[in-house]
N, CA, C and O atoms as a GROMACS GRO file, in nm:
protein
  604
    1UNK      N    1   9.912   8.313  10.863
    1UNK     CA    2   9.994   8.408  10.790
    1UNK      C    3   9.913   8.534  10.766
    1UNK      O    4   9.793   8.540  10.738
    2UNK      N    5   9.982   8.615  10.779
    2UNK     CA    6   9.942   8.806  10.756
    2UNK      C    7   9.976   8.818  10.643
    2UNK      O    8  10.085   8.773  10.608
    3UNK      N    9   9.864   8.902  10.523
    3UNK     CA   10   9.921   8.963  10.387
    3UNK      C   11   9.879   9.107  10.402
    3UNK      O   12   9.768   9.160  10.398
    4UNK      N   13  10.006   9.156  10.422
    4UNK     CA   14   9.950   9.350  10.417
    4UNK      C   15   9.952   9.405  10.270
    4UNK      O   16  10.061   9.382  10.216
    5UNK      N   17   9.877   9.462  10.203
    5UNK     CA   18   9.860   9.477  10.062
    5UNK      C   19   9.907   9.714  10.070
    5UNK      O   20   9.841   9.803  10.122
    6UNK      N   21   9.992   9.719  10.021
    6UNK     CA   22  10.014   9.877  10.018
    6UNK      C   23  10.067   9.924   9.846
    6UNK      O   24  10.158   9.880   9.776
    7UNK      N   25   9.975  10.019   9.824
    7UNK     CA   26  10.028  10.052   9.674
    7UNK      C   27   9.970  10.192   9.658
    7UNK      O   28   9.886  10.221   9.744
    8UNK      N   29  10.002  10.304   9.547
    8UNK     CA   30   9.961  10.413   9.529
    8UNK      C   31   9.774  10.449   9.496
    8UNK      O   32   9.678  10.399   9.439
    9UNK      N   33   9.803  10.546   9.562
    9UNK     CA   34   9.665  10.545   9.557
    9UNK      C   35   9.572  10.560   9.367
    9UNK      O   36   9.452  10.547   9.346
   10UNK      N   37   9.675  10.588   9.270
   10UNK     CA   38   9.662  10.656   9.195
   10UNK      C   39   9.716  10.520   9.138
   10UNK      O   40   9.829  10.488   9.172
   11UNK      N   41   9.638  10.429   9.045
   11UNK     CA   42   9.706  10.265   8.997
   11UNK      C   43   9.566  10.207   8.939
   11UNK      O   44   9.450  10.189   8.977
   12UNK      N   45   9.645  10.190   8.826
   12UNK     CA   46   9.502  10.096   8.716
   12UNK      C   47   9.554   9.940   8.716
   12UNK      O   48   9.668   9.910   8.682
   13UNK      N   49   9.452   9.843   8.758
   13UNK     CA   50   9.500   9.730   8.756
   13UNK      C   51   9.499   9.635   8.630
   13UNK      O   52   9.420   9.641   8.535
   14UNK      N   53   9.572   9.571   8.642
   14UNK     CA   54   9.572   9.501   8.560
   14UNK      C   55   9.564   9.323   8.554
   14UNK      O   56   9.597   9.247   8.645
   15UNK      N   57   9.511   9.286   8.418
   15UNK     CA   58   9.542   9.119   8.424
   15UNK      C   59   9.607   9.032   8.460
   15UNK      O   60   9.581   8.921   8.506
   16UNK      N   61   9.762   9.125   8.422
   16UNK     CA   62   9.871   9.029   8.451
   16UNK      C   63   9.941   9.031   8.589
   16UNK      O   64  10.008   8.943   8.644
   17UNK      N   65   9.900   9.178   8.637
   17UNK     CA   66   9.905   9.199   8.817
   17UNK      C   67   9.811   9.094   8.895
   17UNK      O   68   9.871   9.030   8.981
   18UNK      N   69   9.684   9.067   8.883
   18UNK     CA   70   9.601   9.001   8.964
   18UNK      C   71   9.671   8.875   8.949
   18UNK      O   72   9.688   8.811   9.052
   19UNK      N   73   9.726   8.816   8.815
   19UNK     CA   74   9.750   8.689   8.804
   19UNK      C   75   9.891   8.685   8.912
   19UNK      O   76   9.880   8.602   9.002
   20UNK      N   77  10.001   8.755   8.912
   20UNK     CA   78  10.067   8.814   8.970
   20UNK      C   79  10.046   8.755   9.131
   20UNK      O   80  10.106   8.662   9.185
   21UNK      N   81   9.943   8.840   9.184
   21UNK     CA   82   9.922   8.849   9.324
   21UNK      C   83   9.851   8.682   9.332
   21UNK      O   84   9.908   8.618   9.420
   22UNK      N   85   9.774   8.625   9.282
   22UNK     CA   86   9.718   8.531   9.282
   22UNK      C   87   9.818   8.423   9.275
   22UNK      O   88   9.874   8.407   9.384
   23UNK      N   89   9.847   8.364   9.205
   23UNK     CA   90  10.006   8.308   9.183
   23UNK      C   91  10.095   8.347   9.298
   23UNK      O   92  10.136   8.245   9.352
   24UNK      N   93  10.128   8.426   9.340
   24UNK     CA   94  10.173   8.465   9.473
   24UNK      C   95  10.110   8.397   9.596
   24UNK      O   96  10.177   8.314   9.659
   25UNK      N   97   9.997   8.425   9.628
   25UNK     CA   98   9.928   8.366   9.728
   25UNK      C   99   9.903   8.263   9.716
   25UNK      O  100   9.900   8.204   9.824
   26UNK      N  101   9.875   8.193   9.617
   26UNK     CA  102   9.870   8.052   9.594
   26UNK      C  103   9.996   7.978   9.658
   26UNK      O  104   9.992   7.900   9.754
   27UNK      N  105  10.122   8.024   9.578
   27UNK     CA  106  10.233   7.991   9.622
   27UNK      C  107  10.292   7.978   9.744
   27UNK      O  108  10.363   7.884   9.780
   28UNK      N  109  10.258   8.086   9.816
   28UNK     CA  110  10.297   8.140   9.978
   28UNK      C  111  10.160   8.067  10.093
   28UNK      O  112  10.181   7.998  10.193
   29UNK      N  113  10.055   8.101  10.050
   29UNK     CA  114   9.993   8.061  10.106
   29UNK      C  115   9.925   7.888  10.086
   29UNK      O  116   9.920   7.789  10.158
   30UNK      N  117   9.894   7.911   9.988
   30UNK     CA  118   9.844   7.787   9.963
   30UNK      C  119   9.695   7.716  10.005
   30UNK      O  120   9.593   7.767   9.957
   31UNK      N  121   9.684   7.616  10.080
   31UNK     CA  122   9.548   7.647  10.144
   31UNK      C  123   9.517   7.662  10.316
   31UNK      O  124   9.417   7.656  10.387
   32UNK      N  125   9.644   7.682  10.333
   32UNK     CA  126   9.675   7.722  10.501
   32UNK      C  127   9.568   7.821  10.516
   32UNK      O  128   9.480   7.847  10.434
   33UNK      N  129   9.592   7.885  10.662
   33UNK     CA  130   9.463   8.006  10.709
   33UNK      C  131   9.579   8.088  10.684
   33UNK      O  132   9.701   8.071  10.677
   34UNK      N  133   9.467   8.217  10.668
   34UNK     CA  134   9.552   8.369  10.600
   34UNK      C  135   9.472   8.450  10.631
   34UNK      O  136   9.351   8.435  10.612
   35UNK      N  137   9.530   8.558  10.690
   35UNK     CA  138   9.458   8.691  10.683
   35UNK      C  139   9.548   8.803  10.589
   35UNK      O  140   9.666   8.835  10.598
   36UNK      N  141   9.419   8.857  10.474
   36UNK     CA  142   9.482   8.982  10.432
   36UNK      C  143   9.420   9.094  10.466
   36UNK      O  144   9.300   9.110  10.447
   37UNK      N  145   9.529   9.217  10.544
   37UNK     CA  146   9.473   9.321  10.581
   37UNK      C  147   9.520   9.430  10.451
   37UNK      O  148   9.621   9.452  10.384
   38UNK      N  149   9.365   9.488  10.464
   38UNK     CA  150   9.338   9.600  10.339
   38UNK      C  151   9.307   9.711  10.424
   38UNK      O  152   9.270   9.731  10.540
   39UNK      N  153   9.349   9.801  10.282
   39UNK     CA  154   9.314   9.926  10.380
   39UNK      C  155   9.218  10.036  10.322
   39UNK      O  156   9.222  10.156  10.352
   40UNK      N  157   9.137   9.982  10.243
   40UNK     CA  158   9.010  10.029  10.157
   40UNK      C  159   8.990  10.131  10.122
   40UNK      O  160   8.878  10.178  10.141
   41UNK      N  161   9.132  10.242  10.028
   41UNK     CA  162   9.191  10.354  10.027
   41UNK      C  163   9.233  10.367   9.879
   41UNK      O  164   9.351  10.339   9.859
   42UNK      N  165   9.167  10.401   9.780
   42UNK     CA  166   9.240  10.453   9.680
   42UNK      C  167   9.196  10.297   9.565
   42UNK      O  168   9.122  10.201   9.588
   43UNK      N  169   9.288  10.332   9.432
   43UNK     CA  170   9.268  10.231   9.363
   43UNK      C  171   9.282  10.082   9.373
   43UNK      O  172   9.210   9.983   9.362
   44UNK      N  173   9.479  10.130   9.413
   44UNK     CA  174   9.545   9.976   9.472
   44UNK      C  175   9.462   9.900   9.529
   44UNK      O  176   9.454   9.783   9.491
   45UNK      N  177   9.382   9.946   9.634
   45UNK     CA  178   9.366   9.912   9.749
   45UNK      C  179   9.208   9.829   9.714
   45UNK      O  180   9.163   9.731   9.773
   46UNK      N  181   9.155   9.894   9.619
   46UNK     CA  182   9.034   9.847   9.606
   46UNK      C  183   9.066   9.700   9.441
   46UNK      O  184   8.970   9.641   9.391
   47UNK      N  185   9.155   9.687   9.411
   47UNK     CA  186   9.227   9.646   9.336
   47UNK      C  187   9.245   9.493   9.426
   47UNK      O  188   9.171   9.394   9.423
   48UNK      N  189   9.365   9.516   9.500
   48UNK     CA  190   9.394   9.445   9.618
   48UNK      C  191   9.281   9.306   9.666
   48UNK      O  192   9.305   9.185   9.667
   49UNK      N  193   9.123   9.400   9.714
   49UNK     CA  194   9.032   9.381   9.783
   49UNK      C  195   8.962   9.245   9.655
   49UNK      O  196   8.945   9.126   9.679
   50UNK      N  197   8.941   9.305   9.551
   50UNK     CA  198   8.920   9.240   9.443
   50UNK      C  199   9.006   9.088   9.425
   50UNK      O  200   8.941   8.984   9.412
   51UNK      N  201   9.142   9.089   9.426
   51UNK     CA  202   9.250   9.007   9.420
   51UNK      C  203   9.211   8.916   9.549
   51UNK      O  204   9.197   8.795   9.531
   52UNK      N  205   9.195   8.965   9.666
   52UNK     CA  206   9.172   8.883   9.757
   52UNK      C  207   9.027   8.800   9.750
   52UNK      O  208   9.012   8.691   9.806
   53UNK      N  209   8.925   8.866   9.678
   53UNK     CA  210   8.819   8.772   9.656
   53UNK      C  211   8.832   8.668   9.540
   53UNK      O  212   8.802   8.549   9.542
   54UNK      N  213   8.867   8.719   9.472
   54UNK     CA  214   8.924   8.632   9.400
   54UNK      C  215   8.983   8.465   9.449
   54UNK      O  216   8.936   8.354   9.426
   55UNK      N  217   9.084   8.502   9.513
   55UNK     CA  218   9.190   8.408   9.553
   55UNK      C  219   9.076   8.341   9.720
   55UNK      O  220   9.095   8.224   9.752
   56UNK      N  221   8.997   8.406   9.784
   56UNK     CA  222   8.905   8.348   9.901
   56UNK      C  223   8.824   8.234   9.818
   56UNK      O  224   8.836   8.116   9.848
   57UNK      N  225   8.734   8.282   9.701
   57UNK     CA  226   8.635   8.186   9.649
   57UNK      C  227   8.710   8.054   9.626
   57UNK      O  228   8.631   7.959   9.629
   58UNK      N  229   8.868   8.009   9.599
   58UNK     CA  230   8.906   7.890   9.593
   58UNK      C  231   9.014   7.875   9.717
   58UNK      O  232   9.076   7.769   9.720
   59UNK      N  233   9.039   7.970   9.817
   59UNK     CA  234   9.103   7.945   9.917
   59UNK      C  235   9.007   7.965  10.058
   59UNK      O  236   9.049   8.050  10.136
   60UNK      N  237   8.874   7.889  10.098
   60UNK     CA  238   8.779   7.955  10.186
   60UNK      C  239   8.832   7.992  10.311
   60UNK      O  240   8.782   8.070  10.393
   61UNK      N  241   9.007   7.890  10.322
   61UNK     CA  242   9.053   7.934  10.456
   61UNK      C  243   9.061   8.088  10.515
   61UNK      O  244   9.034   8.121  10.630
   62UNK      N  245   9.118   8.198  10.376
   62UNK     CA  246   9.140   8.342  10.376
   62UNK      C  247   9.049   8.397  10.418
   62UNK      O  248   8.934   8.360  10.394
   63UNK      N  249   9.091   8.535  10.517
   63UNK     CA  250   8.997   8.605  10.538
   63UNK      C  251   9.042   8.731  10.462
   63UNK      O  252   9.149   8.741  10.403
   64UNK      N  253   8.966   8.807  10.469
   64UNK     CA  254   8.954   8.955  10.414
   64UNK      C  255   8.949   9.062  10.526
   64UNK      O  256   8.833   9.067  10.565
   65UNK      N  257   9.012   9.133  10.580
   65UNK     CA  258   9.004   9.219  10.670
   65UNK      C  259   9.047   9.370  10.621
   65UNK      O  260   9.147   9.421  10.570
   66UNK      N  261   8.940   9.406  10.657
   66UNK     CA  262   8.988   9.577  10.632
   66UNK      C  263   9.001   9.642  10.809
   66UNK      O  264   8.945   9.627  10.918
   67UNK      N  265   9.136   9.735  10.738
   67UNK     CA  266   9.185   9.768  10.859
   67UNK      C  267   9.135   9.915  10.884
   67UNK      O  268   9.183  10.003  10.812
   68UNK      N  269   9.063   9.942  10.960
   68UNK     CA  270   9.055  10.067  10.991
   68UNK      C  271   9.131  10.199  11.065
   68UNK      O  272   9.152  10.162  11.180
   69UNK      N  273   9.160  10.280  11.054
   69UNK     CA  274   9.244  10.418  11.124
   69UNK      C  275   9.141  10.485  11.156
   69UNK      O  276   9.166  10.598  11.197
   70UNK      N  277   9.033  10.457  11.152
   70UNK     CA  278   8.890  10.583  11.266
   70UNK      C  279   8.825  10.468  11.350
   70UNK      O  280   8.836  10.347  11.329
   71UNK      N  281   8.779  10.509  11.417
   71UNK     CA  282   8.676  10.471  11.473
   71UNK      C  283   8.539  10.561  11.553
   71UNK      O  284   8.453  10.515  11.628
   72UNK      N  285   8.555  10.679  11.513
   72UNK     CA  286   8.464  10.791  11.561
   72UNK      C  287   8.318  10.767  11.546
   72UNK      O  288   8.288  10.699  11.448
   73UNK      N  289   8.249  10.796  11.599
   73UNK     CA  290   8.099  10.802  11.564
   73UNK      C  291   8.061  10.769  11.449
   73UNK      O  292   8.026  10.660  11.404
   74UNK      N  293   8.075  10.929  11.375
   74UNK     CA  294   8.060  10.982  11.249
   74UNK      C  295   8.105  10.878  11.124
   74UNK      O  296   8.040  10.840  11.027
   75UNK      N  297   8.254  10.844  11.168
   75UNK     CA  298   8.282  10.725  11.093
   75UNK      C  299   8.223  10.567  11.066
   75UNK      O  300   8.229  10.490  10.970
   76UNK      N  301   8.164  10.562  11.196
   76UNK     CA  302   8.087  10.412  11.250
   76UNK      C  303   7.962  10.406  11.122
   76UNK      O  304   7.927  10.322  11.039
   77UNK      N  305   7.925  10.525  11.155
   77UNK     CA  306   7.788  10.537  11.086
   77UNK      C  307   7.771  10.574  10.941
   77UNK      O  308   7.679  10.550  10.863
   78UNK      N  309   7.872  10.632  10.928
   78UNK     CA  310   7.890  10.712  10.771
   78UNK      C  311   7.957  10.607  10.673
   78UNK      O  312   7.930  10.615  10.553
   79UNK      N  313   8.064  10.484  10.730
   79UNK     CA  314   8.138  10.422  10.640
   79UNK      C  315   8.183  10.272  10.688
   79UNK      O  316   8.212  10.183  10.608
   80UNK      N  317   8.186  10.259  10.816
   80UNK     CA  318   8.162  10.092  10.833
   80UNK      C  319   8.057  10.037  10.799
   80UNK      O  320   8.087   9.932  10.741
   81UNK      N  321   7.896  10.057  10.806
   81UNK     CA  322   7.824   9.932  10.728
   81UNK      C  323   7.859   9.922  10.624
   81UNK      O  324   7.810   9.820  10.576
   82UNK      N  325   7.934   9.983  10.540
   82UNK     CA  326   7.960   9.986  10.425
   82UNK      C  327   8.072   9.876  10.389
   82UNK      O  328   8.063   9.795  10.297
   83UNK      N  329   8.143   9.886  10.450
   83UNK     CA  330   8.307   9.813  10.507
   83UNK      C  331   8.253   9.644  10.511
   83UNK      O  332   8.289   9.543  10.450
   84UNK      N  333   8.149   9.672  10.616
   84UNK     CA  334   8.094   9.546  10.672
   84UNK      C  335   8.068   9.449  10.580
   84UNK      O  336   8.103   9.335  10.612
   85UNK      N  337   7.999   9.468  10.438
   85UNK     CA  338   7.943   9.447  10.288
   85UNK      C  339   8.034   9.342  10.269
   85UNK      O  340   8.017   9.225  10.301
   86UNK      N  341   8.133   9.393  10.214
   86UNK     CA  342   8.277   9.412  10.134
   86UNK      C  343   8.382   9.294  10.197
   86UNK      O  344   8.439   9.206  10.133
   87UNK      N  345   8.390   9.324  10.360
   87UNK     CA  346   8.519   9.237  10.443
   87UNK      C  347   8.433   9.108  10.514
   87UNK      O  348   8.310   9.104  10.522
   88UNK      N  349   8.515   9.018  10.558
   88UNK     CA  350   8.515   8.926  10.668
   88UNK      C  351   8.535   8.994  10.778
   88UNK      O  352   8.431   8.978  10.841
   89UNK      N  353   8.619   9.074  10.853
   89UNK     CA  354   8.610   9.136  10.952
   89UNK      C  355   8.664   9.293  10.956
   89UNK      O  356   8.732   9.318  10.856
   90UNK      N  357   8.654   9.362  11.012
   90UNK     CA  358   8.695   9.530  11.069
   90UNK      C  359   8.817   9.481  11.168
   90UNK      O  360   8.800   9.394  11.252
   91UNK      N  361   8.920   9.537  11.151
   91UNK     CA  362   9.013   9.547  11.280
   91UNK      C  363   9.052   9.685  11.297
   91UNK      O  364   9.098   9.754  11.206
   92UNK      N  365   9.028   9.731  11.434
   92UNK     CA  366   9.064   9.851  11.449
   92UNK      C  367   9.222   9.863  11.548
   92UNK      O  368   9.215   9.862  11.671
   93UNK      N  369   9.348   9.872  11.481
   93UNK     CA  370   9.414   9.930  11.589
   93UNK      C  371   9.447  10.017  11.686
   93UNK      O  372   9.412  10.131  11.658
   94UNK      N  373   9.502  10.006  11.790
   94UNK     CA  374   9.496  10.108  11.907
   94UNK      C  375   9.542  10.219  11.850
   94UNK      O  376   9.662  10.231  11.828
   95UNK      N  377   9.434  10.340  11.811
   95UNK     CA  378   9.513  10.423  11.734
   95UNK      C  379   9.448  10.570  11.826
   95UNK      O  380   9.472  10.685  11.789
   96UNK      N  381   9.372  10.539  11.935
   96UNK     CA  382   9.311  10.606  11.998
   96UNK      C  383   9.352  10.786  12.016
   96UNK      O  384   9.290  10.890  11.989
   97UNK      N  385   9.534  10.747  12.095
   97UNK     CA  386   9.569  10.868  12.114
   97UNK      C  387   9.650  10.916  11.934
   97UNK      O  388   9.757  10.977  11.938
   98UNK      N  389   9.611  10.896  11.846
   98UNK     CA  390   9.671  10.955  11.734
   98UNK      C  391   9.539  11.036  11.695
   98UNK      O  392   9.417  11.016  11.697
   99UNK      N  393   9.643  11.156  11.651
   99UNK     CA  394   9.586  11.273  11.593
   99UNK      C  395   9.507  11.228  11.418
   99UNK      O  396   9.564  11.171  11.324
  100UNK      N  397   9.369  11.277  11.425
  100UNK     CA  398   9.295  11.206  11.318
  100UNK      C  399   9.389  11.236  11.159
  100UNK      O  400   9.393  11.149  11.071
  101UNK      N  401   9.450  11.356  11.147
  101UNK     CA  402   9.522  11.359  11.034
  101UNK      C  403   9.650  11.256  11.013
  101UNK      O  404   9.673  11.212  10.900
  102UNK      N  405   9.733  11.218  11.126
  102UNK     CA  406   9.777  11.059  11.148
  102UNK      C  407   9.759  10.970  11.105
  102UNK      O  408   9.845  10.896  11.058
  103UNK      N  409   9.584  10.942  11.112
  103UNK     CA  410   9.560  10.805  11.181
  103UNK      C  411   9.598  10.671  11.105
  103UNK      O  412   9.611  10.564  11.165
  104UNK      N  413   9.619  10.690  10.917
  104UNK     CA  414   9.627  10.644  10.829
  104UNK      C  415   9.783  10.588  10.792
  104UNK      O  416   9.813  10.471  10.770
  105UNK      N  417   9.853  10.679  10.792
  105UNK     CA  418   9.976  10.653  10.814
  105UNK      C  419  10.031  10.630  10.971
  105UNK      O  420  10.148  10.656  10.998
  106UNK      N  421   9.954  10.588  11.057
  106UNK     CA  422   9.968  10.532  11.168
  106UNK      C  423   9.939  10.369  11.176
  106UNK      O  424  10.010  10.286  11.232
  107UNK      N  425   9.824  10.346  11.112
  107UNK     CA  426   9.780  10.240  11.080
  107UNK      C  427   9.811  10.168  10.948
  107UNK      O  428   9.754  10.061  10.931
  108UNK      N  429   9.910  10.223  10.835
  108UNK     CA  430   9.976  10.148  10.756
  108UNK      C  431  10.065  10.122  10.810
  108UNK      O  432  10.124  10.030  10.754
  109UNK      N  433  10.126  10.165  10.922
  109UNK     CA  434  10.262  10.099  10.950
  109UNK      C  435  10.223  10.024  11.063
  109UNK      O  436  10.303   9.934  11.089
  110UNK      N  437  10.138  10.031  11.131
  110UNK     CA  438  10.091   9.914  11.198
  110UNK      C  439  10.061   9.784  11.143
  110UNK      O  440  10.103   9.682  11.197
  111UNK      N  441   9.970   9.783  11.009
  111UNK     CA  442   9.989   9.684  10.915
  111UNK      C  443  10.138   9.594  10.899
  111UNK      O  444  10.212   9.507  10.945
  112UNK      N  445  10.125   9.652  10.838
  112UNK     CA  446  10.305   9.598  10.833
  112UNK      C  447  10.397   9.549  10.927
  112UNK      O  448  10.492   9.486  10.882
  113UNK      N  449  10.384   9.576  11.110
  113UNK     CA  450  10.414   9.521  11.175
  113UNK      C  451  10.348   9.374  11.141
  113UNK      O  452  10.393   9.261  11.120
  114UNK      N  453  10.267   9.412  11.144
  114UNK     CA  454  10.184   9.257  11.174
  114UNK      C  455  10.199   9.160  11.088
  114UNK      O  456  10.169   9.044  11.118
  115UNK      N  457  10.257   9.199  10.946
  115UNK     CA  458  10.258   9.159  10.874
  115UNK      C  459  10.341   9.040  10.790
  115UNK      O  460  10.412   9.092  10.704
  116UNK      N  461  10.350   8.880  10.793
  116UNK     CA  462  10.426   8.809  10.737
  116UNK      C  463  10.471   8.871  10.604
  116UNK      O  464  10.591   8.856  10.583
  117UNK      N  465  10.410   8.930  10.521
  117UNK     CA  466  10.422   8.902  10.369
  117UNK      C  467  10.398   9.064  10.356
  117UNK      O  468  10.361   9.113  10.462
  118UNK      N  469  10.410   9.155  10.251
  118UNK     CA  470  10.356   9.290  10.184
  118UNK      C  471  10.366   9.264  10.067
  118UNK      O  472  10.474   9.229  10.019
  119UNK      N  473  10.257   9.276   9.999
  119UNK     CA  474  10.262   9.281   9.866
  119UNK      C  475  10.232   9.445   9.820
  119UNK      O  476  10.160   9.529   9.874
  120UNK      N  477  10.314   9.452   9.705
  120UNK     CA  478  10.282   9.630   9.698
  120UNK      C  479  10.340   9.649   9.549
  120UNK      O  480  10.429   9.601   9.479
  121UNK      N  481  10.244   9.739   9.541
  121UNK     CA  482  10.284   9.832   9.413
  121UNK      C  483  10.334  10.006   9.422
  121UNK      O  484  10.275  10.113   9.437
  122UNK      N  485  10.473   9.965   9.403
  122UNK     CA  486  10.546  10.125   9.459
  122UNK      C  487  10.616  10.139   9.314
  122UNK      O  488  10.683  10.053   9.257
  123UNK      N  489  10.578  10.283   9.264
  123UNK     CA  490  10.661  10.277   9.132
  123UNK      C  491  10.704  10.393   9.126
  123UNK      O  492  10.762  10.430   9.024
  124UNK      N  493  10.685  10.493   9.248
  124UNK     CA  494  10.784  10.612   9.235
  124UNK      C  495  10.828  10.646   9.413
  124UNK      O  496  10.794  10.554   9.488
  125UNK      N  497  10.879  10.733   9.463
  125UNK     CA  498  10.970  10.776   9.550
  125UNK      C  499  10.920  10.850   9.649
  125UNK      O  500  11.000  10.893   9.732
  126UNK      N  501  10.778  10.881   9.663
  126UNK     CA  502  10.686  11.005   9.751
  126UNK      C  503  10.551  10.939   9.748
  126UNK      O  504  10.487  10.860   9.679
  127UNK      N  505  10.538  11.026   9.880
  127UNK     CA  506  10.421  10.962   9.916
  127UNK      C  507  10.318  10.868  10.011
  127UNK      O  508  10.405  10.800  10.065
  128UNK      N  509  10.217  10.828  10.055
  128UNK     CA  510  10.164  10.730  10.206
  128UNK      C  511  10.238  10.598  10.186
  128UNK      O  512  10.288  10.532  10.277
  129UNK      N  513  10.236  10.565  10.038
  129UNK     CA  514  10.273  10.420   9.982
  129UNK      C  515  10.392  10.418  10.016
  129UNK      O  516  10.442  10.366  10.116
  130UNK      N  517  10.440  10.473   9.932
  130UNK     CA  518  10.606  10.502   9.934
  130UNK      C  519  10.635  10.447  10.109
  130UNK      O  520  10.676  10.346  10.165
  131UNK      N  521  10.589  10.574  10.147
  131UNK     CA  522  10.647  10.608  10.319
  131UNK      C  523  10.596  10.439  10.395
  131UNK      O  524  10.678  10.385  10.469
  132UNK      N  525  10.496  10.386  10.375
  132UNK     CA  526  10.464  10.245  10.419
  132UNK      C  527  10.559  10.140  10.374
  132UNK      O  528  10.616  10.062  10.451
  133UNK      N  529  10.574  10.144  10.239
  133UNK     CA  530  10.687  10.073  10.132
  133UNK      C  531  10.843  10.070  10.231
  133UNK      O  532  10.914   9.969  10.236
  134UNK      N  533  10.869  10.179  10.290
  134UNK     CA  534  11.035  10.257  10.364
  134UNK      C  535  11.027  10.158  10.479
  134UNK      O  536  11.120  10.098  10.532
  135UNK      N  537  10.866  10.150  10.514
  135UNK     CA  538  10.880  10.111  10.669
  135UNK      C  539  10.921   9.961  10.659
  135UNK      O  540  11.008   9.902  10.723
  136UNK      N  541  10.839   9.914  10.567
  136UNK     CA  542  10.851   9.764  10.544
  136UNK      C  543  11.004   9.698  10.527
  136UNK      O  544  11.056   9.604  10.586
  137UNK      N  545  11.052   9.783  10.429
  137UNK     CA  546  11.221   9.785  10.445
  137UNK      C  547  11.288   9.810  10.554
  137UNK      O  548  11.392   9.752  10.584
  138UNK      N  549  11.245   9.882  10.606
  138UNK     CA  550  11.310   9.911  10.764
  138UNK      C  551  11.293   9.772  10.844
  138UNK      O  552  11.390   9.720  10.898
  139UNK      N  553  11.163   9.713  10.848
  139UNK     CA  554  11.165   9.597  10.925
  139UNK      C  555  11.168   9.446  10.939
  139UNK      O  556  11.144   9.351  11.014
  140UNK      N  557  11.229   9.498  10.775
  140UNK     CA  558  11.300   9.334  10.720
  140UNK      C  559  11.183   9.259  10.666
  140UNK      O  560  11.208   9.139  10.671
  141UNK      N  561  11.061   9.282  10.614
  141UNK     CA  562  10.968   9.231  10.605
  141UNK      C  563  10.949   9.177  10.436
  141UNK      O  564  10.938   9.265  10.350
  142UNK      N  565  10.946   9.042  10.398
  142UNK     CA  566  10.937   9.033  10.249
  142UNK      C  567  10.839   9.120  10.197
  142UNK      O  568  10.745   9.169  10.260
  143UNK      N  569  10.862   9.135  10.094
  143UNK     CA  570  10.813   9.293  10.005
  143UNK      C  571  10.797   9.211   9.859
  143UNK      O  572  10.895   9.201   9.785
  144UNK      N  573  10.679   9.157   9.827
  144UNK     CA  574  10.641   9.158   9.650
  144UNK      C  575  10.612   9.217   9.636
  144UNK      O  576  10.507   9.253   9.689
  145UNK      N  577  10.695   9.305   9.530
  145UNK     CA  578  10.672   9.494   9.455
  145UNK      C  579  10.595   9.437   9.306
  145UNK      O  580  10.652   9.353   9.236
  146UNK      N  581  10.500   9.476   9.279
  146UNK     CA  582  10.437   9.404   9.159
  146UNK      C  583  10.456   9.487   9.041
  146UNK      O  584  10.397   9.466   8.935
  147UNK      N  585  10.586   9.635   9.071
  147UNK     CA  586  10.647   9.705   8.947
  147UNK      C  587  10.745   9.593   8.927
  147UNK      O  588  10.746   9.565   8.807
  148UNK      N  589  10.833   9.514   9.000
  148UNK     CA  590  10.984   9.485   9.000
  148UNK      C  591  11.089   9.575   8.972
  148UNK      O  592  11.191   9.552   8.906
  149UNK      N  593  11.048   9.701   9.039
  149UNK     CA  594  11.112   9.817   9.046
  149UNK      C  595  11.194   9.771   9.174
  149UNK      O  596  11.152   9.685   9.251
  150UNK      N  597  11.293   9.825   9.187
  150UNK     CA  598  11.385   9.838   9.325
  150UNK      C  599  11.367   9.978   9.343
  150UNK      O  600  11.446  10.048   9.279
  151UNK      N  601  11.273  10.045   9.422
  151UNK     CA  602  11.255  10.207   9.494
  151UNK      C  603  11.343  10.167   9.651
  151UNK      O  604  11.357  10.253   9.738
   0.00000   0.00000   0.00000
C-alpha cells in the first residue's frame, strides 16, 4: 500500500492530528508493507515525516520515502545527504523534461497517482496543496482530510 501525505505548507501540528493519522494507519494499514511518500516541503510535510516515524518504530514493515522533484547536481549535493538522514529511500520521478519551476507540482501529482490512500490537511481553497488536494479528487483516490472540512 501507497500513503501520499499533502497539506499546506503553512500548518502547526497537533496532538490530536498525529493521533488522527496514526489511528488511521494503524487501521488501514495495519502491519502489512507500506510505503509513505513525503514530500519534505513546508510544515505539513515535516509534520507528516514525524507521524510516519512514529507509526515505523511499531510498524517496521513501513517505509519512509521522500519523493523528490530535482535531481540536478547542485541539488544532489546541497540537499539529498540531508534527505538521506531523515528517509528509508529517495524516489525520483521521471520529471526530467519538466521545467524546474514545475517540478513540484509535477511531482505532487505524480504522488498521488501512485497513491492507494492521501492523507491531507486542506483547510482553504488556493494553493500547491489545494491544487494536489483537486487532483486527488479528480482521480477517485480516498482522501483523509484531517480538517473534516469538505473543500
Amino acid at each position: 500500500m501507497i500513503v501520499t501525505f499533502c497539506g499546506h505548507s503553512q500548518y502547526t501540528g497537533s496532538v490530536e492530528d498525529e493521533q488522527k493519522i496514526i489511528s488511521l494507519l494503524t487501521e488501514i494499514i495495519g502491519d502489512s508493507h507500506a510505503e509513505l511518500y513525503l514530500g519534505g516541503y513546508g510544515s505539513f510535510d515535516e509534520f507528516a515525516l514525524k507521524c510516519g516515524n512514529k507509526y515505523q518504530e511499531k510498524h517496521p514493515h513501513t517505509r519512509l520515502i521522500f519523493v523528490t522533484p530535482y535531481i540536478t547536481i547542485d541539488y544532489q549535493k546541497n540537499h539529498l545527504n540531508y534527505q538521506k538522514e531523515l528517509y528509508d529511500d529517495i524516489l525520483y520521478p521521471n520529471l526530467e523534461k519538466v521545467p524546474l519551476k514545475f517540478a513540484i507540482s509535477y511531482r505532487n501529482r505524480w504522488m498521488i497517482e501512485q497513491a492507494d490512500l492521501v492523507v491531507a490537511y486542506i483547510d482553504h481553497d488556493f494553493g500547491g496543496a489545494y491544487q494536489t488536494y483537486k487532483h486527488a479528487k479528480r482521480k477517485k483516490k480516498p482522501i483523509f482530510n484531517l480538517t473534516d472540512k469538505e473543500i
